[in-house]
N, C-alpha and C positions, 0 to 999 in steps of 0.2 A: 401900568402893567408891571408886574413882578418878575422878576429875572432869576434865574436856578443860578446858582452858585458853578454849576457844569456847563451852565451856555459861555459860548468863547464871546470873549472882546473882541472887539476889533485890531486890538494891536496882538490881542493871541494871533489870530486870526495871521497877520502880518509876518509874525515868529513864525507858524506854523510852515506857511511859504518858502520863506527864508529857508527853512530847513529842509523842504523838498529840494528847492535848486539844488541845496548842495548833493542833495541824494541824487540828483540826474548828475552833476556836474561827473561826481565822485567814480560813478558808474560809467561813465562816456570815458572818460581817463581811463580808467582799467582795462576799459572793452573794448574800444575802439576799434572798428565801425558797428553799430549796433543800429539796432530800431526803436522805435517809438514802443512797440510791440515786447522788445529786447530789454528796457528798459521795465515796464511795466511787470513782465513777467517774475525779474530778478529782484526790482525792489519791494513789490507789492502794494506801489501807488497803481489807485486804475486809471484806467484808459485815459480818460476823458480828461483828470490832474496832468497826467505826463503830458498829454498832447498842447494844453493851456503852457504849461512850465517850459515845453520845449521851442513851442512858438516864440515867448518870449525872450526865451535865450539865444535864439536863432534871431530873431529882429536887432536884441543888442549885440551880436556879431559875438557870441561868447561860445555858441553852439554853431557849424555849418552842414549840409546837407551835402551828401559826395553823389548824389544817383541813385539807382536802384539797382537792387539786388534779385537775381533769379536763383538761385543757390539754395533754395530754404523751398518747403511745403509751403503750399496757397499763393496768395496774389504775390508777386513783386514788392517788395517795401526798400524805402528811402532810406537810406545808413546817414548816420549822424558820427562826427568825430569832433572832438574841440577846435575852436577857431581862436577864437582870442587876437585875430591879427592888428584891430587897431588898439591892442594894449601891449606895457611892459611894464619887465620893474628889473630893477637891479638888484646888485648883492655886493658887498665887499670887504675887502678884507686887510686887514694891517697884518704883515708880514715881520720879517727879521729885519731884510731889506727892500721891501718892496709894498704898494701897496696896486691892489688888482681889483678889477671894478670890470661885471659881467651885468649882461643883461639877456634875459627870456621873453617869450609872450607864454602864453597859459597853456600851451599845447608844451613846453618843455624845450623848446627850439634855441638853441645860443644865438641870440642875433650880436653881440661884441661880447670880445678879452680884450680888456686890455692894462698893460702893464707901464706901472713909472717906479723905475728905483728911488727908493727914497728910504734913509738909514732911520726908521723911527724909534730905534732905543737909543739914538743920540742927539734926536729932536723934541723940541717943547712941545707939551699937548697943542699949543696954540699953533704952532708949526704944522702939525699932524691934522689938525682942523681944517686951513688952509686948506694942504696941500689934496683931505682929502675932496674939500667942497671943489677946489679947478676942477679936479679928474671926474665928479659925479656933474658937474653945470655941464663939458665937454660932451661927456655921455648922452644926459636930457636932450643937450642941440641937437644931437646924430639922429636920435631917437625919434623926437616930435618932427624936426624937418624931415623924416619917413614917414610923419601920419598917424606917428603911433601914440598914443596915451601914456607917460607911465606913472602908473599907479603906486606905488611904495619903493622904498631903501633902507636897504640893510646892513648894518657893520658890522663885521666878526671883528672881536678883539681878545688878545690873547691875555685874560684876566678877569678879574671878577665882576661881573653888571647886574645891577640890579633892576625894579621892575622899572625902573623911570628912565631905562638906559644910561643912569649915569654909572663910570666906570672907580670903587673905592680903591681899588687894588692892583694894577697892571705889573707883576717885579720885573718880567722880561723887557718892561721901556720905561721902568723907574717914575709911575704917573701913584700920583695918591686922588682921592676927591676929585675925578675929571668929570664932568657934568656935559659929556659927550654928547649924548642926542641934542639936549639942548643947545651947546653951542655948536652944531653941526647943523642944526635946524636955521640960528639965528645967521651964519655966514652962506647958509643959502638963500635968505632974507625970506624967510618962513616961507617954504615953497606951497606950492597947491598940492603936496604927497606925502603919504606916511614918510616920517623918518624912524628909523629901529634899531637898537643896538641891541648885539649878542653875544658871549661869548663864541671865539671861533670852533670851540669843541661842538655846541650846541647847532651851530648853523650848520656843520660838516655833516653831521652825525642826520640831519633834517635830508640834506643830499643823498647821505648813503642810502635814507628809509623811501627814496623819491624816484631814484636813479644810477644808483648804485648795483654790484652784482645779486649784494642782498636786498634789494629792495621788495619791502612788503614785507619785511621778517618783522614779528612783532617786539621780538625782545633784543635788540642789539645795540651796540656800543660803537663808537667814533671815539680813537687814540689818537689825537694828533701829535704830529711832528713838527717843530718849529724852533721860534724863539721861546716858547714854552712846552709843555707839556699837559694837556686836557682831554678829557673824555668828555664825550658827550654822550648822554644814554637815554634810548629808547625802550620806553616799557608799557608794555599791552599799547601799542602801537601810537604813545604818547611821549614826549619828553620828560623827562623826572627831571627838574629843579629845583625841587627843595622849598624850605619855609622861606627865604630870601634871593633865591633864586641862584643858589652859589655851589649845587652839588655838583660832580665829575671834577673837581680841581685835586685830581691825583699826582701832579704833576710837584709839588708840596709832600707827597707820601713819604715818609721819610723812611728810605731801605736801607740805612746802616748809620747811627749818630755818631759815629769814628768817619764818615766816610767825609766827601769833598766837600767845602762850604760852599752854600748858594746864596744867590746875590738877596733872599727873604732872610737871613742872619743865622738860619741852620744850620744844619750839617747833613747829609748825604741823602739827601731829599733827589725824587726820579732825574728831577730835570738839572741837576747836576751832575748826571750820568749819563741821561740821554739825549739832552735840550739839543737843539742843531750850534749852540756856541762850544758847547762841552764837546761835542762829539766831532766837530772840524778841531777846537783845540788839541785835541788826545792824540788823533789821528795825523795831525799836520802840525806838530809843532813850530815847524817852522816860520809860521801865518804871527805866529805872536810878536815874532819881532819888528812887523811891519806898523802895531797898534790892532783895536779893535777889529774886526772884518765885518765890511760896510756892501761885501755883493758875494754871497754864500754859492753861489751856484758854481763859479770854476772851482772850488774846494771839493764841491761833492761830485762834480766828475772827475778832480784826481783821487778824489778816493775810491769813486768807482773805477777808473784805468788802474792803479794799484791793485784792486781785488783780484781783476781780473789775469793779471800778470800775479797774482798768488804769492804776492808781497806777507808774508809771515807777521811784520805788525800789526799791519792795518786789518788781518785777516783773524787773527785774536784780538785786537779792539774790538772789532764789528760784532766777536763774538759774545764779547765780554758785553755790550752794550744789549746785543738781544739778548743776555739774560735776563740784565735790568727791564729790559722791555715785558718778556714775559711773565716775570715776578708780579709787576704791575698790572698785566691782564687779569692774573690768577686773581688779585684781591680782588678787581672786580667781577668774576666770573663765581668767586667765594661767597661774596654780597648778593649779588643782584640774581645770578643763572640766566645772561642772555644767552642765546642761541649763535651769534658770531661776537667776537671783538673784532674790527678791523684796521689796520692802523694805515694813518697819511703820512702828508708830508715826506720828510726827509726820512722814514721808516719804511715808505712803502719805497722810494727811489732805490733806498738800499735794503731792501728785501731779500734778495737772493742771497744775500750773506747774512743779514740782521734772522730771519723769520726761522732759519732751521736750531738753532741755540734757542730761543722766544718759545717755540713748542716745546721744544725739551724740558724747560722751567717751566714752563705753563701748565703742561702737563706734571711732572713732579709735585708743583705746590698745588694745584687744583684738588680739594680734597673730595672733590663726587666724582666716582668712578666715571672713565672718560671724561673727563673734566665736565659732568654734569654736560653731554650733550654740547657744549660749547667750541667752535670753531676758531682759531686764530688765525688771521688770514691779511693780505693787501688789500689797501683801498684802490680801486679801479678807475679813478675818477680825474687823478691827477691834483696837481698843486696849487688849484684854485677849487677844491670842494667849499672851501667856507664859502666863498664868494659865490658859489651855483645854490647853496643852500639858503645863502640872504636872499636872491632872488627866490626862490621859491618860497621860503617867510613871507615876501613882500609881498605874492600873491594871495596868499591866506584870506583876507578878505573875501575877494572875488569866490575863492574856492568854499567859503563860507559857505554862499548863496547870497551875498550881499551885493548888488548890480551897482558898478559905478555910478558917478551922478552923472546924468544925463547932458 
């Protein structure tokens, strides 16, 4: 028998599937509680697909049934919302001083935060490997002794990764050549679950587009605030990374070659103006005399109590820093024309002083009237968005249409 070059394979066939799940998945995420009916009508799978796709996602506990609904013309029908209960995945993240390690199930639920100080621009990558495999084995125990599956892990890191996760470039923890995923894989002693590394811009900026205020915006931007400086950017409602995977590292931009030297051998590069070491140093001199600062956070609540008592330094620092901040938006709001930039971290805690100077410049250097529709705004999310965005990476699979093994 002869075969048309248009009859599907078998493993078309397989793909084809694959792709539906995720169109039920994708749609049950947005809509939720929806119908079988609901579904069919919005995606334009019929009847008879959705109800096979839904059966089975419903048998692997990925899809669950809440009852029926009388609220709608004709019979009663069964609403469907994401289950996902015996799965998860993590996400985290290497900090200034800290490294945080969250975990989801597929519905977007936090089931742990949790936080260990740990100074990683003053520790060995080998140190950092460690200390992060205790925190994620700790997690898995909590996790599976509930029942639950987890599925992937992910690490935001503040520096350059490439597609292998290993990391060339980190300047804010002084790391060259670190071959992260893989030795993070092998000190879990190659676990049964994706390992992923990310930059932390790219993981945050995934948060913002997932569960964030602007979520579902197709064009926007993650500013983080940190031991470095990164964007992460959303376009036509995909991440832009580049030939290498190394775009958004604005943080490097350099906005005045007279200006402060940064620890990359430049000169007045963002994150010498903005970085959370630059901007506790500026603001708090007095921290230098104790040596490096190994636990940032009582810094940036005296900087926040100073503001607020309308301390005159700290209140033209703050201001002087959202310019640099806004400068930085504008190029990217120049380049790219997203719809928001929003900034984390230690930007968005000090917001209320940072964000009114930030528009000012933002708007000034933005050369499309209204700065090209572009919003400059806080992240909502708080100080563990990298770490909500690894977990929702780590789900990707599932969210594919790819059904765990069995």
């Amino acid at each position: 028998m002869i075969s048309s070059h248009n009859e599907p394979r078998p493993s078309d066939l397989g793909d084809v599937r694959t792709a539906n799940r995720a169109v039920v998945l994708r749609h049950v995420r947005r809509h939720a509680p929806c119908s079988r009916a609901d579904i069919a009508a919005h995606t334009g799978l019929n009847k008879a697909t959705v109800s096979s796709l839904v059966g089975e996602l419903v048998e692997r506990r990925l899809l669950r049934e809440t009852g029926l609904t009388e609220n709608r013309v004709g019979r009663p029908a069964t609403m469907l919302v994401l289950d996902g209960a015996p799965y998860a995945a993590l996400g985290m993240q290497i900090g200034a001083d800290e490294l945080v390690v969250l975990a989801t199930d597929l519905a977007g639920t936090r089931l742990l935060t949790w936080r260990r100080a740990f100074a990683a621009p003053s520790s060995s990558p080998a140190e950092t490997v460690r200390a992060l495999a205790a925190l994620a084995r700790r997690a898995i125990t909590r996790l599976t002794g509930q029942g639950r599956r987890v599925l992937g892990l992910s690490v935001g890191v503040p520096g350059l990764v490439d597609a292998d996760g290993a990391v060339p470039r980190a300047t804010a923890l002084g790391w060259r050549d670190v071959a992260l995923a893989a030795d993070l894989r092998a000190a879990l002693r190659e676990p049964d679950l994706a390992v992923d590394v990310d930059t932390d811009a790219n993981l945050a900026a995934l948060a913002e587009h997932r569960h964030g205020a602007y979520a579902g915006t197709s064009h926007l931007v993650h500013l983080t605030g940190g031991a470095s400086v990164g964007a992460g950017i959303v376009a036509d409602g995909r991440l832009l990374r580049g030939a290498r995977g190394f775009a958004g590292e604005v943080g490097h931009l350099t906005l005045d070659p007279a200006g402060p030297g940064c620890a990359c051998g430049r000169r007045g590069c963002l994150v010498a103006y903005a970085g959370l070491p630059a901007v506790v140093g500026r603001l708090l001199p007095d921290t230098r005399q104790d040596g490096p600062v190994t636990d940032f956070l009582p810094e940036i609540q005296r900087i926040q109590a100073l503001a607020r008592q309308d301390d005159p330094t700290v209140l033209a620092g703050l201001a002087d820093v959202g310019c640099h901040v806004g400068h930085a938006a504008s190029v990217l709001a120049n380049l790219i024309n997203p719809q928001a930039v929003v900034v984390g971290g230690h930007f968005a805690t000090l917001a209320p002083w940072l964000l009114p100077a930030a528009r000012a410049e933002f708007a000034a250097r933005t050369h499309a009237p209204a700065a090209g529709g572009c919003l400059l705004d806080a992240s909502t999310l708080g100080s563990s968005a990298t770490a909500l965005g690894g977990a929702t990476a780590a789900l990707a699979v599932v969210e594919s249409g790819r059904l765990p093994a069995a």
